[in-house]
C-alpha positions as CSV (number, residue, x, y, z in Angstrom):
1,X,-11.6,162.6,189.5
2,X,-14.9,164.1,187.5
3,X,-17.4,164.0,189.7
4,X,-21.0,162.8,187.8
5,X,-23.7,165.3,187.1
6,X,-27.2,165.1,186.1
7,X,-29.1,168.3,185.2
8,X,-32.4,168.0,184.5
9,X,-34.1,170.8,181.6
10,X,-37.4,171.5,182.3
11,X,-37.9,173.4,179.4
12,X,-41.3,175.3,179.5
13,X,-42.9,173.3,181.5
14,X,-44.2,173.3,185.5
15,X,-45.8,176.7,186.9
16,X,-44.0,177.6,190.2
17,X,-46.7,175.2,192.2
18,X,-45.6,172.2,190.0
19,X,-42.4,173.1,190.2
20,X,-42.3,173.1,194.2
21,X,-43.9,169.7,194.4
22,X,-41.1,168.2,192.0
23,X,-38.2,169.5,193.7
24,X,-40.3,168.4,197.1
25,X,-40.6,165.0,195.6
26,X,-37.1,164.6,194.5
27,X,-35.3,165.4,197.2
28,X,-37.3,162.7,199.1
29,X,-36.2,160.0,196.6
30,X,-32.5,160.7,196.7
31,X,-30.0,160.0,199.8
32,X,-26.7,161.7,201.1
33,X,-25.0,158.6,199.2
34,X,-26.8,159.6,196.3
35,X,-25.7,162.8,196.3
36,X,-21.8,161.9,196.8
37,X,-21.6,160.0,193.4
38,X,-23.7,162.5,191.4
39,X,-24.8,166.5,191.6
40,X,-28.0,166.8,190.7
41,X,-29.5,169.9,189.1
42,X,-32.7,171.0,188.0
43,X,-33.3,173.8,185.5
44,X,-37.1,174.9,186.0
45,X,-38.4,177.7,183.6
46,X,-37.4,181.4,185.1
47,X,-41.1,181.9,186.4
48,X,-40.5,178.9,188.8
49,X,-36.6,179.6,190.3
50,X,-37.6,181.7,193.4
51,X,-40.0,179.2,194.3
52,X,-37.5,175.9,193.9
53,X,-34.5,178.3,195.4
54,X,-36.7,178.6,198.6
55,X,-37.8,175.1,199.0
56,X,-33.9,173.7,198.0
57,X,-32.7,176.3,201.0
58,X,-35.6,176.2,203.4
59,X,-35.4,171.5,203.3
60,X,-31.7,171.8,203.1
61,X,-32.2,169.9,199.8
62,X,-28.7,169.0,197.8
63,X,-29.9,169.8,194.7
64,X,-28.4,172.3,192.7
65,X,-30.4,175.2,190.9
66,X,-29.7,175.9,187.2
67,X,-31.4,178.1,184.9
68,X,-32.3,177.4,181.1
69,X,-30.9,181.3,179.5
70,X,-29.6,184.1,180.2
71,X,-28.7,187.2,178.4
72,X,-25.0,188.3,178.3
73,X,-25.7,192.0,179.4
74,X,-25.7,192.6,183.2
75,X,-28.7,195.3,182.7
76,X,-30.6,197.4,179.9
77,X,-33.4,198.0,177.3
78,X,-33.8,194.6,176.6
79,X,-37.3,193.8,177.4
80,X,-38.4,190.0,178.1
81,X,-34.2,189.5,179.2
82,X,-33.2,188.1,182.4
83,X,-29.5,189.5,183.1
84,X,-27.0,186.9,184.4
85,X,-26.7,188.8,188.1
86,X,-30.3,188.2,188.5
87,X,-29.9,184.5,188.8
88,X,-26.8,184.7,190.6
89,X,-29.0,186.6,193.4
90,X,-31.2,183.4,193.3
91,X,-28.3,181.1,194.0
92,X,-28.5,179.5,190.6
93,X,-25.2,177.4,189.9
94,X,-25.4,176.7,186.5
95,X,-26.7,178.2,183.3
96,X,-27.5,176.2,180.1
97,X,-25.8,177.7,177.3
98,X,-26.6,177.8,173.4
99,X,-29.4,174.3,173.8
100,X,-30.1,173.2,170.1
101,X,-33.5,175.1,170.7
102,X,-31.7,178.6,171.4
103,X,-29.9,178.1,168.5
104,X,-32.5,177.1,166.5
105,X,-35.4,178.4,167.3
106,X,-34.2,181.8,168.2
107,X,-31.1,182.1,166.1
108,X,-28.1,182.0,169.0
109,X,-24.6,181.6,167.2
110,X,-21.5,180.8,168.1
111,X,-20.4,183.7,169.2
112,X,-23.7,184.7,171.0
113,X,-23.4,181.5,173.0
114,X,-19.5,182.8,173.9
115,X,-20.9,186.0,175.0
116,X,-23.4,184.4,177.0
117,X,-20.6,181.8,178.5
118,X,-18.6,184.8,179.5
119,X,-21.3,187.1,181.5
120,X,-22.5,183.4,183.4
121,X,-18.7,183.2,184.8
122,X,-18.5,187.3,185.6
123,X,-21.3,186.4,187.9
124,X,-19.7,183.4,189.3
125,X,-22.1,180.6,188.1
126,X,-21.2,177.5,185.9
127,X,-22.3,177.8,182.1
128,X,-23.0,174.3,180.9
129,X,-22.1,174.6,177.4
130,X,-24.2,172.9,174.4
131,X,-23.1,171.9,170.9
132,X,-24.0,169.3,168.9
133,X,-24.6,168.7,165.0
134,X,-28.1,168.4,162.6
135,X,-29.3,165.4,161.3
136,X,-28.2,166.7,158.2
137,X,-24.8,167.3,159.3
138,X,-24.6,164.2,160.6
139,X,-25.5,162.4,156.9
140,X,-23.5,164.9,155.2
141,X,-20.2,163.5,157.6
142,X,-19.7,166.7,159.1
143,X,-20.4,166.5,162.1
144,X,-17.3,166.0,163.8
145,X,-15.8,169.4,162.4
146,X,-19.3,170.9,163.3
147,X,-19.0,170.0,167.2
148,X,-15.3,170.9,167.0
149,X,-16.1,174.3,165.6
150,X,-19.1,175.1,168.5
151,X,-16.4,173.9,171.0
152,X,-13.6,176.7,169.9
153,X,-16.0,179.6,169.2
154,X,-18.1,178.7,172.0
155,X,-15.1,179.0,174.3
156,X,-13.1,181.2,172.9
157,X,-10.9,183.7,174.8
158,X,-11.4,181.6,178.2
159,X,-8.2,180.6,180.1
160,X,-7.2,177.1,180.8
161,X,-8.1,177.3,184.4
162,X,-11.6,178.7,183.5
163,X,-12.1,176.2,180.5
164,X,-11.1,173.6,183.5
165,X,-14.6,174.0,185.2
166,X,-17.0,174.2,182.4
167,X,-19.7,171.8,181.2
168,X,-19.7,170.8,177.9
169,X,-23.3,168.7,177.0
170,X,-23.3,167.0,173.4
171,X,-26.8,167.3,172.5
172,X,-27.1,166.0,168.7
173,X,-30.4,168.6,167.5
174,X,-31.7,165.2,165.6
175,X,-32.2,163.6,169.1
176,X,-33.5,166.4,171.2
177,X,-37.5,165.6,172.3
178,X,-37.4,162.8,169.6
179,X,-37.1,159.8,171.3
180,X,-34.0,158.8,169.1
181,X,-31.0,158.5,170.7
182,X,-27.3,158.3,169.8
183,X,-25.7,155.3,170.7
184,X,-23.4,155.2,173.8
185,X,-20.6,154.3,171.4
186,X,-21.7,157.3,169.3
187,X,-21.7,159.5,172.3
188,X,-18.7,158.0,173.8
189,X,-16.8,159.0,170.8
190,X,-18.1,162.3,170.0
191,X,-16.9,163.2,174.0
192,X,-13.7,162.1,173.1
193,X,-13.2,164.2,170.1
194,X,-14.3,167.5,172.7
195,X,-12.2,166.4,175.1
196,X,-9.6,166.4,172.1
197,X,-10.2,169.7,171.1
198,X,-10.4,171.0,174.0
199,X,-7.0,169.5,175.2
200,X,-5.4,170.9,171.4
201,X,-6.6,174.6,173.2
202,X,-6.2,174.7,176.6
203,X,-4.1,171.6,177.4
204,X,-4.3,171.8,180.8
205,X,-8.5,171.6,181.4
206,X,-8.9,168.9,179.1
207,X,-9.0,166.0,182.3
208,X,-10.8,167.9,184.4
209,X,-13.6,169.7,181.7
210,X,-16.9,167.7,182.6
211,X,-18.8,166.2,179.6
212,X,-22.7,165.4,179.5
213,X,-24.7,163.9,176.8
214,X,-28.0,165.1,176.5
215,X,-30.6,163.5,173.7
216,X,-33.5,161.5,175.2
217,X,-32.0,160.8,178.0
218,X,-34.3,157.8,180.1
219,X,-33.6,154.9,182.8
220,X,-33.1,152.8,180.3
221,X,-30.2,154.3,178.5
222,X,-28.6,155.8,180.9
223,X,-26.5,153.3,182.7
224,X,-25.3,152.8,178.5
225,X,-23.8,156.8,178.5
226,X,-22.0,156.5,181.8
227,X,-20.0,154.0,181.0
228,X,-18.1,155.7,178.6
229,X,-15.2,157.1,180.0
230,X,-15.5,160.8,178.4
231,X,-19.0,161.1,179.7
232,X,-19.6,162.5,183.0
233,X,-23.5,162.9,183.3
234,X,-26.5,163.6,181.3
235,X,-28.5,167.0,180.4
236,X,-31.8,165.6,180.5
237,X,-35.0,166.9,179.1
238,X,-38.2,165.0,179.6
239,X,-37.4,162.8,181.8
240,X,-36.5,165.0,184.4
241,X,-40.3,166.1,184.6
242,X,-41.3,163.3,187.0
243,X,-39.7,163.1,190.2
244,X,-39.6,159.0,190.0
245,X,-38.1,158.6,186.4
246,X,-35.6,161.6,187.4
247,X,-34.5,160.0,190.8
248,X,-34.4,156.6,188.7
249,X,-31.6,158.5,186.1
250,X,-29.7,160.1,188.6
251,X,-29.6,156.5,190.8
252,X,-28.4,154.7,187.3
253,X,-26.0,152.0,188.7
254,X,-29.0,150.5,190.9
């Protein structure tokens, strides 16, 4: 009953020309059919969304918009900020939510990320949610409780019916932009335990929750993820740069 989805990150990458000839690109490479098994969504960098909103409305492109950030106020003194309603004007879709990077990189917790997750829904977009443990974690066989504890403070305060249509992408920080990879198994069982946790919460939006891994994501290893049955798509970084190796993961059972 989940239906698949593939987001593609951008990251900081493409200015708004390159991002226009992506989106261009691959729309051409994907078919109605394609488009009934999977959404597809692409997540350029802020300077590039008007530019891909206009091409994905003016071709009548299926493609959805996302967006990489957002702050959690709807307006102020916060200089360099893009408020949520901004990119609801846009007709963004979905919002990525506390990436490894964010929380990394520029110190996003928990409860940030919740704050964040709550102004994306006020404004009637889709927050896909990411948690996921350090290498270090992972050696130090915590992991599980780590991506357990991201789940509940990440969502905390949500109703069931609101938990219900979320995206949840397991993104373990060792794999992000290394070229390592967890396992499908790995993934596949790491899904299950958010799934788990989320159905010990909110019982009732545990089947219908839609999880994505995200970790060097390719056309090689994709098919491998999909298979598992907790896994409903793929948050996918650098391969989503190239319209061909994109259109190649979102068209993973050829």
């Amino acid at each position: 009953m989940r239906k698949a989805l593939i987001a593609g990150n951008w990251k900081m990458h493409k200015n708004h020309l390159e991002a226009i000839q992506v989106v261009q690109k691959l729309g051409y490479r994907l078919d109605p059919a394609d488009h009934e098994r999977v959404e597809v969504v692409v997540c350029p960098p802020f300077t590039a969304l008007r530019s891909v909103q206009t091409v994905i409305e003016a071709d009548h492109l299926l493609i959805r918009l996302g967006a990489q950030n957002c702050h959690w106020e709807d307006a102020g003194a916060f200089t360099g900020e893009v408020a949520p309603g901004m990119l609801a004007k846009l007709s963004v879709r979905y919002v990525i939510v506390g990436h490894s990077e964010r929380r990394r990189l520029f110190g996003e917790t928990d409860e940030v990320v919740n704050r964040k997750v709550k102004a994306v829904l006020r404004h009637g977009m889709t927050p896909i949610v990411c948690v996921g443990e350090t290498e270090a974690e992972r050696d130090d066989d915590v992991a599980e409780d780590r991506v357990a504890a991201q789940v509940a403070r990440s969502l905390a305060g949500l109703d069931p019916e609101v938990v219900a249509g979320l995206v949840v992408a397991y993104e373990p920080v060792w794999a992000i932009g290394t070229g390592r990879t967890a396992s499908p198994d790995d993934a596949g069982a790491m899904a299950a335990l958010i799934r788990s946790e989320v159905a010990t919460r909110w019982a009732e939006a545990a089947d219908s929750l839609r999880i994505l891994y995200g970790g060097s994501v390719n056309p090689g290893n994709i098919a491998g993820f999909m298979a598992k049955r907790d896994l409903d798509g793929a948050l996918v970084g650098g391969a989503s740069l190239d319209p061909d190796t994109f259109a190649s993961v979102v068209r993973y059972w050829v």
